[in-house]
Every structure is written in C-alpha cells, then in structure tokens.
C-alpha positions as a LaTeX table, in Angstrom:
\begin{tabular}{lrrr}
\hline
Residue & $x$ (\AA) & $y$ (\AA) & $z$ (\AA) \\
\hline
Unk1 & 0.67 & $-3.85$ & $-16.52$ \\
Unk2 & $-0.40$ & $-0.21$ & $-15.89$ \\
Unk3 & 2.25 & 2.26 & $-15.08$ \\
Unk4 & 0.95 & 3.13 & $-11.53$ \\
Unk5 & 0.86 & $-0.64$ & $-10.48$ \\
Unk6 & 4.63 & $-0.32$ & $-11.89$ \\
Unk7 & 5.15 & 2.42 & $-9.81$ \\
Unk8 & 3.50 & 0.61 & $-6.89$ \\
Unk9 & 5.42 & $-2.20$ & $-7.17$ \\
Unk10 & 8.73 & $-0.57$ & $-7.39$ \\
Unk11 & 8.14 & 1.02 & $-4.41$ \\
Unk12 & 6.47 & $-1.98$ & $-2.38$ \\
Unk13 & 10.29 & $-3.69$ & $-3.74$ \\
Unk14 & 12.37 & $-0.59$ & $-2.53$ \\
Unk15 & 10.18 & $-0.51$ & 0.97 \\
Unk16 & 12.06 & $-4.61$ & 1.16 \\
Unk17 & 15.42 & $-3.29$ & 0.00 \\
Unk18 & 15.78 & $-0.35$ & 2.33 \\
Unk19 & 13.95 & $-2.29$ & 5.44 \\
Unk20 & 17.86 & $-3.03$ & 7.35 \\
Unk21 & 18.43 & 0.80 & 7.28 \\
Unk22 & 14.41 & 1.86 & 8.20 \\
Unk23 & 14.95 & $-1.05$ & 10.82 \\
Unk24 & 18.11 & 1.18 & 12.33 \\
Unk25 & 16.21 & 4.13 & 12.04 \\
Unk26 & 12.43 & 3.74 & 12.54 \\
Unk27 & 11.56 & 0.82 & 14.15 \\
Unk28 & 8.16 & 0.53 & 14.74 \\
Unk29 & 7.19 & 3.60 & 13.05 \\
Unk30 & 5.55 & 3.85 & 9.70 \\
Unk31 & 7.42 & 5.00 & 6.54 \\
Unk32 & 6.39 & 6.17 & 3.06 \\
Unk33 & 8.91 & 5.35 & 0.06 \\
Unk34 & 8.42 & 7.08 & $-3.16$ \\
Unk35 & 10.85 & 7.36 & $-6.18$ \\
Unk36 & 12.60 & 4.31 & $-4.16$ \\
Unk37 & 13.65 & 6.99 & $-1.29$ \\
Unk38 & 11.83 & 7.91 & 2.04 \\
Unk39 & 9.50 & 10.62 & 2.30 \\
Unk40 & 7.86 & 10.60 & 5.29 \\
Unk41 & 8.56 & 8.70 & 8.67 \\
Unk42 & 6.45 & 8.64 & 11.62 \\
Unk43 & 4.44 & 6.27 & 15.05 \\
Unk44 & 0.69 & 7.52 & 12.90 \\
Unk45 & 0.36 & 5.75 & 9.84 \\
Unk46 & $-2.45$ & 8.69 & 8.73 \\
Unk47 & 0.30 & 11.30 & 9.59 \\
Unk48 & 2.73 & 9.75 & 7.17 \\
Unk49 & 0.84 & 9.37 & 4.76 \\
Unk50 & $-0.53$ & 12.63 & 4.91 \\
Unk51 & 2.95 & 14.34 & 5.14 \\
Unk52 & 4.33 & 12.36 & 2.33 \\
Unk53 & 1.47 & 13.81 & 0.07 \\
Unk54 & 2.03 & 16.92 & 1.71 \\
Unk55 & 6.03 & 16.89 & $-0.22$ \\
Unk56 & 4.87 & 14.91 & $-3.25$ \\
Unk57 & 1.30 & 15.03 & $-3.94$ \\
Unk58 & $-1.48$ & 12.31 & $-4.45$ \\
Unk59 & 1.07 & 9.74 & $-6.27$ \\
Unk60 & 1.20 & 6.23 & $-6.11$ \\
Unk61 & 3.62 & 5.25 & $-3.01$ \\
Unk62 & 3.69 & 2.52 & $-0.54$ \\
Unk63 & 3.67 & 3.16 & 3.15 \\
Unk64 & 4.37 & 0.03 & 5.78 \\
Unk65 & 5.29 & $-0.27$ & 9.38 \\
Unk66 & 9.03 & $-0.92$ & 9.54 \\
Unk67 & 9.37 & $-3.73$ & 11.59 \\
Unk68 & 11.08 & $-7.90$ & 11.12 \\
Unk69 & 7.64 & $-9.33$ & 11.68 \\
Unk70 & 6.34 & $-11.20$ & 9.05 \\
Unk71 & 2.97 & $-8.87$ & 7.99 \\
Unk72 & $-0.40$ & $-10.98$ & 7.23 \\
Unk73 & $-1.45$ & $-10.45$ & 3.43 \\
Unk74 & $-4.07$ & $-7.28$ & 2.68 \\
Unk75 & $-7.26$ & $-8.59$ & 2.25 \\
Unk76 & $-7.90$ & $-7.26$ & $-1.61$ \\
Unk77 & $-11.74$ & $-6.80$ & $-2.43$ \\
Unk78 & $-12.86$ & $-8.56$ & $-5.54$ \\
Unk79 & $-14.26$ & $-5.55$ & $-7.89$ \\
Unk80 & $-14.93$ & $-8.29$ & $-10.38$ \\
Unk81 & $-17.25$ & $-11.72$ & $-10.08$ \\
Unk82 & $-15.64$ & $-14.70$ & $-11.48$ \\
Unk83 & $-16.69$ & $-16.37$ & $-14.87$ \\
Unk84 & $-20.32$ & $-18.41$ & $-14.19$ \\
Unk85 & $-20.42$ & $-16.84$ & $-11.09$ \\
Unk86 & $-23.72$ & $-14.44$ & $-10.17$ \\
Unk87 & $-23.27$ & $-10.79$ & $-9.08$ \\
Unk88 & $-24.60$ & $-9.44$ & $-5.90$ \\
Unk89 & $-26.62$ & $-7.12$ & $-8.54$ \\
Unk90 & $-27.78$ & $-9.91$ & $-10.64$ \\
Unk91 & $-28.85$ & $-11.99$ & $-7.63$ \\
Unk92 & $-31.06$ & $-8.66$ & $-5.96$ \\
Unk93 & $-32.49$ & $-7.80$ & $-9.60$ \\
Unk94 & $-34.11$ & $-11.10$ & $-9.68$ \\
Unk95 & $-35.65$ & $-11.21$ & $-6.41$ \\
Unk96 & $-37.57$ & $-7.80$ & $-7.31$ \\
\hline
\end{tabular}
C-alpha cells in the first residue's frame, strides 16, 4: 500500500475514533482530521476543506460531516476495466 492511502486511512480511522467528542462539539458541521487531530471545523464542507489546506497545505486528509447517521458508501470510479472486459476506448476505436 502507498504511503498516502496510509495516510488516508489513518485519518478516515481517527475521523471514527474522535466522532463522540466532534459529536459534542460539531454536530452537523463538517470537520477535517489530519495527523489524527482536527484542523478545520465548519456548516460548508468547501470552507473546511479549504481552511484546513489553508494551515497544512495540499496533504492527504479526510474531511466528513460529524453526525450518528450511518453515511451511504462513495461511489469510487473505476480508472481501470476488468480482465476480458472492453474499454470505452477500445469499443469507440472500432466503430471508426
């Protein structure tokens, strides 16, 4: 695994772990954790995320809405076609 997925994921894990004391704090607001600590806390998720680059640059950190609802999975694009499987490219290449 890549560092910066490593880095992602520790954050994504520290987001869970500190969610009781962002719940206290924030609720309903968005919040960016970075080195497992919150940088940036606000209602605009742009604004956050913004501000938390604003005190530690363009690094890998995870930002969520602090909330107890259960949050639907990201929809991840596929930057990859699966084995036997024909690539948009492949599939317009042949029709020329």
């Amino acid at each position: 695994m890549d560092s910066e997925l490593a880095d992602l994921m520790r954050e994504k894990a520290a987001f869970v772990r500190l969610l009781p004391d962002l719940l206290a704090q924030f609720p309903g607001q968005y919040a960016a954790i970075h080195g497992e600590r919150v940088v940036a806390t606000g209602p605009d998720q742009m604004d956050v995320i913004e501000n938390a680059y604003a005190k530690v640059g363009t690094v890998p950190m995870c930002v969520g809405l602090v909330t107890d609802q259960i949050a639907l999975p990201e929809r991840i694009p596929a930057f990859a076609d699966p084995p036997g499987r024909r690539s948009a490219r492949d599939m317009n290449s042949s029709a020329s």
